[in-house]
VMD Tcl script that builds the backbone (N, CA, C; Angstrom):
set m [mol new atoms 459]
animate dup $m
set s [atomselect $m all]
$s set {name element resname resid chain x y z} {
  {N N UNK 1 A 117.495 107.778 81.752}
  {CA C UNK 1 A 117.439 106.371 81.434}
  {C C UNK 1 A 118.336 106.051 80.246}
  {N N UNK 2 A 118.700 107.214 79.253}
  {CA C UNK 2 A 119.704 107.035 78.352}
  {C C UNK 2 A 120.875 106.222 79.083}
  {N N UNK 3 A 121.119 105.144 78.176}
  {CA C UNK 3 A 122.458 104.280 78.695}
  {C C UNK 3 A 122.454 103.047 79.546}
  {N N UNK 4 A 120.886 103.232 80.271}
  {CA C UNK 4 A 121.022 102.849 81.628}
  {C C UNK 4 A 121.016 100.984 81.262}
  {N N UNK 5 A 121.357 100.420 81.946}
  {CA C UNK 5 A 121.788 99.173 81.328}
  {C C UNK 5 A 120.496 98.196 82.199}
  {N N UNK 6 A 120.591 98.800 83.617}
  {CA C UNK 6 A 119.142 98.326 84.765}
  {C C UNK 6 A 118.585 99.315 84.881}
  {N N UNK 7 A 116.941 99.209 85.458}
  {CA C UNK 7 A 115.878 99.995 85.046}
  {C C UNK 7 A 114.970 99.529 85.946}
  {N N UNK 8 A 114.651 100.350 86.864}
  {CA C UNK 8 A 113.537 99.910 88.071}
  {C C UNK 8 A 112.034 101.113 87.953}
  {N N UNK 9 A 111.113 100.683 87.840}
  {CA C UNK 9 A 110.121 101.748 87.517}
  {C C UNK 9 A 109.753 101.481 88.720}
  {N N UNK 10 A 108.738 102.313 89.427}
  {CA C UNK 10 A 107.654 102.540 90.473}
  {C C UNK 10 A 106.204 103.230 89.992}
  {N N UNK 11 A 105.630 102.516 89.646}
  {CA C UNK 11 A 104.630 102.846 88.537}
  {C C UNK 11 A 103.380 103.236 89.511}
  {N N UNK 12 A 103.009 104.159 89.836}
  {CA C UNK 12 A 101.662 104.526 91.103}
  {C C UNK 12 A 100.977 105.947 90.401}
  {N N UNK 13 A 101.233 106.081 89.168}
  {CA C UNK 13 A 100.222 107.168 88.614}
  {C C UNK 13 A 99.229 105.848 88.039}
  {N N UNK 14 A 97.703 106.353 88.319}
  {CA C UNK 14 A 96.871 105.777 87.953}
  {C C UNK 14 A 95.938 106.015 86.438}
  {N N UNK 15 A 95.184 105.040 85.835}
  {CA C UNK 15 A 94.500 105.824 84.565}
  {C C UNK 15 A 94.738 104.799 83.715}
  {N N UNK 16 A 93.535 104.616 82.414}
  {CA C UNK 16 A 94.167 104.386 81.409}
  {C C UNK 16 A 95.231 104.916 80.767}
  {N N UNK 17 A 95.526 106.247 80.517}
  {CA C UNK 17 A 96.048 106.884 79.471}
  {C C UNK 17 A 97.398 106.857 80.118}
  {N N UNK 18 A 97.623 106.606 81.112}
  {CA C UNK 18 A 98.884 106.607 81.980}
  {C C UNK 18 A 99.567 104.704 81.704}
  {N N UNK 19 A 98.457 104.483 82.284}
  {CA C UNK 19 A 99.111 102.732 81.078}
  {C C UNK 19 A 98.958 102.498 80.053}
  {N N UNK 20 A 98.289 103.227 79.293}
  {CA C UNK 20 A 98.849 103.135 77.618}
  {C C UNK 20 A 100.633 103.271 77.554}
  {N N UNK 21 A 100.716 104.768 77.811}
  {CA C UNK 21 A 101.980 105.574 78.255}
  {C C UNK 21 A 102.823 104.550 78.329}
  {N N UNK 22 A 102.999 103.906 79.393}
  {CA C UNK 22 A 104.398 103.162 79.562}
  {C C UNK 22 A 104.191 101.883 79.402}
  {N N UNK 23 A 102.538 100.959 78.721}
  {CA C UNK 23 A 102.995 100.103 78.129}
  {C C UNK 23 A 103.346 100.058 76.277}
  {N N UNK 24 A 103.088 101.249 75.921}
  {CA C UNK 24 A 102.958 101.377 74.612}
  {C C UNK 24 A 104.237 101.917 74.586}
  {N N UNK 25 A 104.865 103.303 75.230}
  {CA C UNK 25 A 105.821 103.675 74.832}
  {C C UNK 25 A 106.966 103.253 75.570}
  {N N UNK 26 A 107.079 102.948 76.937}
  {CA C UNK 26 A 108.350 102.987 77.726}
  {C C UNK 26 A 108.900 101.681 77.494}
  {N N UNK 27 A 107.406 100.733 77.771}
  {CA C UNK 27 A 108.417 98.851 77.804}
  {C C UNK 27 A 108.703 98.764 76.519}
  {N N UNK 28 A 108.652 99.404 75.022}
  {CA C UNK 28 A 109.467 98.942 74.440}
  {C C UNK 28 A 110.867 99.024 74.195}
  {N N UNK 29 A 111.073 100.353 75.128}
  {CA C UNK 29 A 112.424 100.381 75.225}
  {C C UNK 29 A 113.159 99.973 76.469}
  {N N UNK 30 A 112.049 99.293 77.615}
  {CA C UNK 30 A 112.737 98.810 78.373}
  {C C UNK 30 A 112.727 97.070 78.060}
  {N N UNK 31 A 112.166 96.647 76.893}
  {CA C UNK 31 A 112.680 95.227 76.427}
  {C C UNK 31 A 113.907 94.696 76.328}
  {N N UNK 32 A 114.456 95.935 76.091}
  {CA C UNK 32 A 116.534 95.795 75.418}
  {C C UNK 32 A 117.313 95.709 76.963}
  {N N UNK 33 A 116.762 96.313 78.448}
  {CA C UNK 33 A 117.590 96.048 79.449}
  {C C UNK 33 A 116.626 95.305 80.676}
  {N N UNK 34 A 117.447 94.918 81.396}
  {CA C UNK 34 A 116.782 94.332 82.279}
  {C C UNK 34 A 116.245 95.449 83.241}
  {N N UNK 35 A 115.130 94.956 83.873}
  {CA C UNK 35 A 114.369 95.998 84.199}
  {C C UNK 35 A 113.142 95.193 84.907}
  {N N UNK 36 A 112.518 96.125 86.021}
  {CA C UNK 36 A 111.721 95.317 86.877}
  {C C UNK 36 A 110.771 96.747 87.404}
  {N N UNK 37 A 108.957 96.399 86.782}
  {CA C UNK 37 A 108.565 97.051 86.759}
  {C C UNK 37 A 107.364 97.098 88.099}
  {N N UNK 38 A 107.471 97.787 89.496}
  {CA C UNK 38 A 106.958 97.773 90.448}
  {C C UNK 38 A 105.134 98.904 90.123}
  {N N UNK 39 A 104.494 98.064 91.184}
  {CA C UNK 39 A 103.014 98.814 91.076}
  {C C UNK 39 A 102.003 98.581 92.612}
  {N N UNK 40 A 101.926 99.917 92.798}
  {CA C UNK 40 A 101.354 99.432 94.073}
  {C C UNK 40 A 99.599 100.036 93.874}
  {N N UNK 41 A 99.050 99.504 94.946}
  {CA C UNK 41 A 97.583 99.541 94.877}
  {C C UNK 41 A 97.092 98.372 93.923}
  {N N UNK 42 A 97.954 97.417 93.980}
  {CA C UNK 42 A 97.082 95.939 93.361}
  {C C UNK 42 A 97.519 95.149 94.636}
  {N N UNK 43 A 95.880 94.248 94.815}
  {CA C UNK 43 A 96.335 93.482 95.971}
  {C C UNK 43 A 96.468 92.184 95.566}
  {N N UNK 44 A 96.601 90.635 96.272}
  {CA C UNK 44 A 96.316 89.846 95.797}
  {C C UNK 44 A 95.128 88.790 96.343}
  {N N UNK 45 A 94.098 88.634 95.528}
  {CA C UNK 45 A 93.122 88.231 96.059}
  {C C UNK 45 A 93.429 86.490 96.438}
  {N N UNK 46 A 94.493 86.028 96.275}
  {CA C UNK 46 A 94.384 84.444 96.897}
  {C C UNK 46 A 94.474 84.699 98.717}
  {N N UNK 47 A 94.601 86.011 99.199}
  {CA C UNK 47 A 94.564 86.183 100.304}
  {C C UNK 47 A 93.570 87.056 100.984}
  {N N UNK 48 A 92.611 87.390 100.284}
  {CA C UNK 48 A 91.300 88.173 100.740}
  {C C UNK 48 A 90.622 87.188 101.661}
  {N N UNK 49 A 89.746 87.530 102.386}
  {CA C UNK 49 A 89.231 86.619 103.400}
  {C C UNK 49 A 88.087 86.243 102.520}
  {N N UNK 50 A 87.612 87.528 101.411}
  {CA C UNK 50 A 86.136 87.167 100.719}
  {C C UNK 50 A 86.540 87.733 99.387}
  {N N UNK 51 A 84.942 86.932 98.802}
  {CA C UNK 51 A 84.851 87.535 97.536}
  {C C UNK 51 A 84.246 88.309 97.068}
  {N N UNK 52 A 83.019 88.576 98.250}
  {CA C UNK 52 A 81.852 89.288 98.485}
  {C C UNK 52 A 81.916 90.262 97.659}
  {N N UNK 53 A 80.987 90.867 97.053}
  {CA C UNK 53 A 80.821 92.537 96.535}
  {C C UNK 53 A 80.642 93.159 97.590}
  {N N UNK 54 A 80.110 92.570 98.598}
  {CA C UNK 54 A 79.824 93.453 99.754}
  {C C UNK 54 A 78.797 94.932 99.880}
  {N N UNK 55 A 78.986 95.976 99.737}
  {CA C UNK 55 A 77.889 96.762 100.053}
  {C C UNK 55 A 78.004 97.372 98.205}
  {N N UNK 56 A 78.543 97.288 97.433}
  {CA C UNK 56 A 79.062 97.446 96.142}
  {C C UNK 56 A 78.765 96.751 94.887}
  {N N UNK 57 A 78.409 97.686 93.638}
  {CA C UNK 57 A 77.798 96.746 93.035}
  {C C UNK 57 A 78.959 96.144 91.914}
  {N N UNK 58 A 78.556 96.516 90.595}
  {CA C UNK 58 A 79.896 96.210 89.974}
  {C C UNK 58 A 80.891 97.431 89.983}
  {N N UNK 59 A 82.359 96.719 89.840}
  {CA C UNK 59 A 83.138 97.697 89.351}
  {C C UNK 59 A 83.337 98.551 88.338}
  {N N UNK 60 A 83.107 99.688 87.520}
  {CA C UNK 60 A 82.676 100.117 86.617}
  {C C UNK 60 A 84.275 101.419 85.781}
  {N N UNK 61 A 85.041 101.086 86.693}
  {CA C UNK 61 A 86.216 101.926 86.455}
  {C C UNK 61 A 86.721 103.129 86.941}
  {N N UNK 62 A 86.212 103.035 88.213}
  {CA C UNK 62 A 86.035 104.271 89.718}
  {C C UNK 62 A 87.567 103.678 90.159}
  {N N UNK 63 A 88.302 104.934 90.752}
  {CA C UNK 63 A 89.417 105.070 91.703}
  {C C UNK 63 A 89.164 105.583 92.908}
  {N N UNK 64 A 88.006 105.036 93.518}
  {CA C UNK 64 A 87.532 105.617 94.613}
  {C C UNK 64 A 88.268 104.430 96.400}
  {N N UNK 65 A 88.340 104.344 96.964}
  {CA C UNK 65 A 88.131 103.501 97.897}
  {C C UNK 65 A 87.968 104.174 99.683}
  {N N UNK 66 A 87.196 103.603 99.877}
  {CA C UNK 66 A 86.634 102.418 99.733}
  {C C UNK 66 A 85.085 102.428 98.661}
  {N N UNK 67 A 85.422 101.188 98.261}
  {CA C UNK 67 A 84.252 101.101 96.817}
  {C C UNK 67 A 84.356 100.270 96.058}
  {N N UNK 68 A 83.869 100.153 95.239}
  {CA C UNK 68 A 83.749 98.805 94.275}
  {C C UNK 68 A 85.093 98.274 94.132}
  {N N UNK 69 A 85.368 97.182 93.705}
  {CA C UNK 69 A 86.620 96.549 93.320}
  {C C UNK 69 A 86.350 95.177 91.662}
  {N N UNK 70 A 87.416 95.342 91.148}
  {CA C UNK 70 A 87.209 94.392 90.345}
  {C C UNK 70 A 88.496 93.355 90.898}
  {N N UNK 71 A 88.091 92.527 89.949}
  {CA C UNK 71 A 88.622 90.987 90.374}
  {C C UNK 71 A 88.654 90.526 89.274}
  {N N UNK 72 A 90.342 90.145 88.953}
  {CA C UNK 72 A 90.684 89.478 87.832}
  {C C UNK 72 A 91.848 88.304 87.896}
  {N N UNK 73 A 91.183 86.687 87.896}
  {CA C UNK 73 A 92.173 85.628 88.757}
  {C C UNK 73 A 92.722 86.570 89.886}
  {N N UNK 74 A 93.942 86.525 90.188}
  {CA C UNK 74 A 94.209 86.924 91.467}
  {C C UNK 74 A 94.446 88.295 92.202}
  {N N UNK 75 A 94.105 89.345 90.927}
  {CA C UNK 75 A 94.222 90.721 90.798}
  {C C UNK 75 A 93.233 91.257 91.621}
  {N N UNK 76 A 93.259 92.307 92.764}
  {CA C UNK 76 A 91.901 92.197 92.978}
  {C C UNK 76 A 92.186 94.188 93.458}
  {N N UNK 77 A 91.525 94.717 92.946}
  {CA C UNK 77 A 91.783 96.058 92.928}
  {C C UNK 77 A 90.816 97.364 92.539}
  {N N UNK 78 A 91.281 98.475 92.449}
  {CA C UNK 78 A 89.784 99.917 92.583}
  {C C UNK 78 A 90.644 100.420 91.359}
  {N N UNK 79 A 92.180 100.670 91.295}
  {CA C UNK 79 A 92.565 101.338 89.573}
  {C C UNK 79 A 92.374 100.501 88.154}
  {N N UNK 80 A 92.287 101.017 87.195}
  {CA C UNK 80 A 92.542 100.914 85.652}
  {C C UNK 80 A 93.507 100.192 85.781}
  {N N UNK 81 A 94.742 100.579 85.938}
  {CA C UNK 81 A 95.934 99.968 85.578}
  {C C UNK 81 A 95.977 98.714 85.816}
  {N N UNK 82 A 95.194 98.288 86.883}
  {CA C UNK 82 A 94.975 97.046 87.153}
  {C C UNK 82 A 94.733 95.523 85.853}
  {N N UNK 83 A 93.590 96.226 84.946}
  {CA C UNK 83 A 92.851 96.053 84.173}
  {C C UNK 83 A 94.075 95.750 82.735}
  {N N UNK 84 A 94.592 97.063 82.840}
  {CA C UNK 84 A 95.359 96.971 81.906}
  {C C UNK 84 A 96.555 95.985 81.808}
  {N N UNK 85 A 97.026 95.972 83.110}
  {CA C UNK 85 A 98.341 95.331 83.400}
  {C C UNK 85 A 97.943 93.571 82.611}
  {N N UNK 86 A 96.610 93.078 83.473}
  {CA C UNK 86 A 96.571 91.847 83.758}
  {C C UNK 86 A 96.129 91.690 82.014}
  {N N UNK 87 A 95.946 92.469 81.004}
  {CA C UNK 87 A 95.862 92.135 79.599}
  {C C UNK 87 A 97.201 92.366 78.779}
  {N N UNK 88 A 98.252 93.055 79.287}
  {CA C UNK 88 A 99.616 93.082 78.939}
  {C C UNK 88 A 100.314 91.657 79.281}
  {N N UNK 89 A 100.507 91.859 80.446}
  {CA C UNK 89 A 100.600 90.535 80.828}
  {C C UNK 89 A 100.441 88.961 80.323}
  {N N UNK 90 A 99.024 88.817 80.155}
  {CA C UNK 90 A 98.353 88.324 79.092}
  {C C UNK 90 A 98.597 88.119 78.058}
  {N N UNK 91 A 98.979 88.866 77.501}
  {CA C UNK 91 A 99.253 88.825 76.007}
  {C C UNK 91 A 100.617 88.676 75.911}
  {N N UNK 92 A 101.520 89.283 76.794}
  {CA C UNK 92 A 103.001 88.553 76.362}
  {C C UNK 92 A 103.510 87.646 77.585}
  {N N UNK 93 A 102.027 87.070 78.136}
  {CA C UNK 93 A 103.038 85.234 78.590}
  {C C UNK 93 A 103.719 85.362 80.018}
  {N N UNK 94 A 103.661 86.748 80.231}
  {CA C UNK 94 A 104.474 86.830 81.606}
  {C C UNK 94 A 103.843 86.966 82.587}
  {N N UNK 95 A 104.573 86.728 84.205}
  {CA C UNK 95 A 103.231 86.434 85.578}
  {C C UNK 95 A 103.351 87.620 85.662}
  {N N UNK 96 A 101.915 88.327 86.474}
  {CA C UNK 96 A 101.623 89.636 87.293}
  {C C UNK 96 A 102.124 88.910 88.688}
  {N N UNK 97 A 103.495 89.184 89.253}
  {CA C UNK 97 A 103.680 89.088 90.515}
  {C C UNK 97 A 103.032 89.495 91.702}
  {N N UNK 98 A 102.831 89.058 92.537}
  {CA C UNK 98 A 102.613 90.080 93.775}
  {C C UNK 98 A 103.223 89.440 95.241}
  {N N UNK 99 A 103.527 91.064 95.868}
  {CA C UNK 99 A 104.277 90.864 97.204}
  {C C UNK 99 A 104.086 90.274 97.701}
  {N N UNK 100 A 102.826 89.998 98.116}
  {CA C UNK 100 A 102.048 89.580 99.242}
  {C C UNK 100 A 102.287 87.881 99.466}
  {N N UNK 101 A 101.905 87.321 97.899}
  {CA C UNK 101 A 102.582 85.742 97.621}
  {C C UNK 101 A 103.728 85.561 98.138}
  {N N UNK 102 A 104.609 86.295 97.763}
  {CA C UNK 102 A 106.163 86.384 97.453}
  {C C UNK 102 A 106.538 85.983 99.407}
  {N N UNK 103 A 105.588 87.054 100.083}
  {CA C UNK 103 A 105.556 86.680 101.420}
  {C C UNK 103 A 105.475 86.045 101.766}
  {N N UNK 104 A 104.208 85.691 101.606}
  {CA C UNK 104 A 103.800 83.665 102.128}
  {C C UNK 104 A 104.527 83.205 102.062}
  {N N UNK 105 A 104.768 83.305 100.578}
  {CA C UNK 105 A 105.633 81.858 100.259}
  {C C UNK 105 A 107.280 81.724 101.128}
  {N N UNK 106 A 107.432 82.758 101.738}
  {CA C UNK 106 A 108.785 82.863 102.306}
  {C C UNK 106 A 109.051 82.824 103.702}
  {N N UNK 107 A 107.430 83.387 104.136}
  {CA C UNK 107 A 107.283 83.563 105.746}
  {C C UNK 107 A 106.267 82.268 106.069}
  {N N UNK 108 A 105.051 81.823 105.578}
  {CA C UNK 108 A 104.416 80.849 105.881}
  {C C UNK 108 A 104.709 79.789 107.040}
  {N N UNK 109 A 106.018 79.406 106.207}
  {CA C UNK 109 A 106.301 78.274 107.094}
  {C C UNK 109 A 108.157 78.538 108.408}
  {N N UNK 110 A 107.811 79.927 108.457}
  {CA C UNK 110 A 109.211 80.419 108.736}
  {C C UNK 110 A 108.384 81.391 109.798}
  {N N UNK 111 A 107.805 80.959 110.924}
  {CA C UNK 111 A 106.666 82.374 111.649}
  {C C UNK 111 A 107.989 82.952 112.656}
  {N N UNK 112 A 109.411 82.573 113.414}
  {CA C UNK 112 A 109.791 82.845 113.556}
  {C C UNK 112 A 110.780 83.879 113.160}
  {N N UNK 113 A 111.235 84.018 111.667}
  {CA C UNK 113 A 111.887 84.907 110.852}
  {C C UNK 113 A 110.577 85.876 110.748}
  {N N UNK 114 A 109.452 85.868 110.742}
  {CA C UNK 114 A 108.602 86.606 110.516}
  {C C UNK 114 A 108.337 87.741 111.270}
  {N N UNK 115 A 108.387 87.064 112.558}
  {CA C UNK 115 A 108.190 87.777 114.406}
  {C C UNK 115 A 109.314 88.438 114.397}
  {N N UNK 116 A 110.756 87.864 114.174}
  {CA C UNK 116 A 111.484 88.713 114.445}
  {C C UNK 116 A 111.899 89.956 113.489}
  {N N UNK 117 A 111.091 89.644 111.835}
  {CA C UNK 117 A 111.128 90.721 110.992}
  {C C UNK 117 A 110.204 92.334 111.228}
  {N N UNK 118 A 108.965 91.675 112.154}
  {CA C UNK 118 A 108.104 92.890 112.693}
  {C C UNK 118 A 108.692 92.783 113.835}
  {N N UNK 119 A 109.362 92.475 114.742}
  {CA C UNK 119 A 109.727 93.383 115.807}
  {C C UNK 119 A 110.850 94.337 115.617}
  {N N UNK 120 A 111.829 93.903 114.863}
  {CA C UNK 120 A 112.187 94.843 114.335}
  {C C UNK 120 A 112.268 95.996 113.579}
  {N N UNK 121 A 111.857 96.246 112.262}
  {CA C UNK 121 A 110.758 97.224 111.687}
  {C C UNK 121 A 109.050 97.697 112.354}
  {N N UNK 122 A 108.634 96.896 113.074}
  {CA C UNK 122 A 107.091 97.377 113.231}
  {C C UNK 122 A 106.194 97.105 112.008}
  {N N UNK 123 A 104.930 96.598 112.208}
  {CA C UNK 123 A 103.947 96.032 111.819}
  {C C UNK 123 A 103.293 96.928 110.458}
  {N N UNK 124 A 103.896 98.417 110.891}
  {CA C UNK 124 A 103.221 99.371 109.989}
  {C C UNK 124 A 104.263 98.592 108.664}
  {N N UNK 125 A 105.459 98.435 108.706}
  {CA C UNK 125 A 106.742 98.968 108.114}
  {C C UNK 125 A 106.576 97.060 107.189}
  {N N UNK 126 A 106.627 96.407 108.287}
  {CA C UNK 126 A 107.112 95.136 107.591}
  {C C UNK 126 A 105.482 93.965 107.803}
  {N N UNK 127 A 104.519 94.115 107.401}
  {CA C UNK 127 A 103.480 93.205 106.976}
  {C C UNK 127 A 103.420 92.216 106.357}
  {N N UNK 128 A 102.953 90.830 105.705}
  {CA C UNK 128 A 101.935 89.868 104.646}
  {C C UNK 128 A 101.056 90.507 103.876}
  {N N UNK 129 A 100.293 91.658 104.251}
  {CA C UNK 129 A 99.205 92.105 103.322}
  {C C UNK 129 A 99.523 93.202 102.223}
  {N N UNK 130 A 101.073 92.969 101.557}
  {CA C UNK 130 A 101.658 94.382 100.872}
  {C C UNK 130 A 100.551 94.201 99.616}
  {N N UNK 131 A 99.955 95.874 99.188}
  {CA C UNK 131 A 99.453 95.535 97.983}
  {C C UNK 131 A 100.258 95.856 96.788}
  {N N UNK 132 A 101.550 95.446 96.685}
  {CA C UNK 132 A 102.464 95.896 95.642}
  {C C UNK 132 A 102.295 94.647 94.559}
  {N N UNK 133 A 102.578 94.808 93.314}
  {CA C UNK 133 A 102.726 93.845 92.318}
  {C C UNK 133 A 103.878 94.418 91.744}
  {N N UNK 134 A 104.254 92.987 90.276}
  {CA C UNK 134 A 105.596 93.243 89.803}
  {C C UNK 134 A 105.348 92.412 88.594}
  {N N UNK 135 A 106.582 92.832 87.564}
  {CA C UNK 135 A 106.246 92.375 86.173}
  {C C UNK 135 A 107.834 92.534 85.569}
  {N N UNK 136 A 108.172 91.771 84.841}
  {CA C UNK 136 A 109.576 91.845 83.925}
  {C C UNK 136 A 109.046 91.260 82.403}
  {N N UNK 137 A 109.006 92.267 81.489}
  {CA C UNK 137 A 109.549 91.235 80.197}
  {C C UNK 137 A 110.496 90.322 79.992}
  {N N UNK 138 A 111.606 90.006 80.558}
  {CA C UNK 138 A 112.564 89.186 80.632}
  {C C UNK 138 A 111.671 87.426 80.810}
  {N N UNK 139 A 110.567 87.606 81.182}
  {CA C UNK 139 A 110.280 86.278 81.788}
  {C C UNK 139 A 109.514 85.497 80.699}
  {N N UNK 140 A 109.687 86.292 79.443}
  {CA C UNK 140 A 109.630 85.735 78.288}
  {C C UNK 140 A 110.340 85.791 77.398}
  {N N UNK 141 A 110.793 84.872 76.156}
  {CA C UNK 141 A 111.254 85.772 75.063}
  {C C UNK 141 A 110.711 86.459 73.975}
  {N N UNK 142 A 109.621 86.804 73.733}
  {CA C UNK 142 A 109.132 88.150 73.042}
  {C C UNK 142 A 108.643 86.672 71.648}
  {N N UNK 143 A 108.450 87.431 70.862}
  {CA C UNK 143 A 108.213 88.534 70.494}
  {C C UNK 143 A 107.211 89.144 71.517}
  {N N UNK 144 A 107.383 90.773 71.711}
  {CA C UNK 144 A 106.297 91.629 72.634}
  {C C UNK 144 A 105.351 92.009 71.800}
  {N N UNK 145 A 104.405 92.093 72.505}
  {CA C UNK 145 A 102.927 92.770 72.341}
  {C C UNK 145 A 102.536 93.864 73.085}
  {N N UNK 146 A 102.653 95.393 72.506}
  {CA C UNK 146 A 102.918 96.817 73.133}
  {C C UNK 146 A 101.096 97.133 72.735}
  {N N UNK 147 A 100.968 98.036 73.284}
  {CA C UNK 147 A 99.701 98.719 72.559}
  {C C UNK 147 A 100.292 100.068 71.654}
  {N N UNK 148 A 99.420 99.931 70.864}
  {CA C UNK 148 A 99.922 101.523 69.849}
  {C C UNK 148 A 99.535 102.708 70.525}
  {N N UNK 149 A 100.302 103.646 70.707}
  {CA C UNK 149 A 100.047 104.525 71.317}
  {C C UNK 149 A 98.977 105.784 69.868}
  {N N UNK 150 A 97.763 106.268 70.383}
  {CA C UNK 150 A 97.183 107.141 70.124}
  {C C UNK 150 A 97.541 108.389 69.105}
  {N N UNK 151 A 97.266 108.361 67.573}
  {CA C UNK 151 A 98.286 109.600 67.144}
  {C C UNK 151 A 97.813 111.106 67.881}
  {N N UNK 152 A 99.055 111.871 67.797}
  {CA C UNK 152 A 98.477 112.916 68.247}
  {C C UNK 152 A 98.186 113.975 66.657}
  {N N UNK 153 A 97.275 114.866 67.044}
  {CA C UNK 153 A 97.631 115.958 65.689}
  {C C UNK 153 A 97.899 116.636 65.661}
}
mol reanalyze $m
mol bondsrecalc $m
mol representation Tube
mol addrep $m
């Protein structure tokens, strides 16, 4: 990443201590380039059919699924990072994207570009229900708000 001027993460290790990690240490050095930080296993709940807990009680900070889920505005998910993201976020002003919107909003009213996007790829390949999210510091101007990372001894 030395040098690198663009910067694409794929962020799918789960955990607190894993989003401390790269919001404490990595985004501050990915503040200085443009950079676009991908996360999958967050869904978006403006498209859940329910809100139900369903057979589940609260979410308590399990990476299990199927199993509890928490729900945060439109975050709706079984990892930490989840948790964490949507208070980073939070705190420096910028949207938690997600695919799934990004879809709608592009296929909704377009069902023909849609049909012909799954017949071509297949249903597995090209869906509406992606649970990917997305995030840029760029979509503010800072000052940022990092978490301190943990001393070690």
């Amino acid at each position: 990443m030395v040098g690198a001027r663009r910067v694409l993460v794929f962020w799918d290790a789960h955990g607190y201590d894993v989003a401390e990690c790269i919001l404490g240490k990595l985004m501050p050095i990915l503040a200085t380039r443009d950079h676009l930080v991908l996360m999958h296993d967050i869904s978006d709940a403006r498209y859940e059919e329910s809100a139900s807990y369903g057979d589940y009680g609260i979410w308590k900070g399990e990476e299990v699924w199927p199993g509890p889920v928490v729900r945060l505005g439109h975050v709706f998910a079984t990892v930490q990072q989840a948790v964490a993201i949507v208070d980073f976020t939070s705190r420096n002003g910028i949207t938690l994207h997600s695919a799934r919107h990004s879809l709608h909003n592009r296929f909704d009213d377009r069902p023909d570009e849609q049909r012909e996007l799954t017949d071509l790829m297949g249903d597995d390949f090209f869906a509406l229900r992606s649970g990917c999210a997305w995030y840029s510091l760029h979509e503010a101007q800072g000052p940022y708000h990092f978490p301190r990372l943990p001393r070690v001894s």
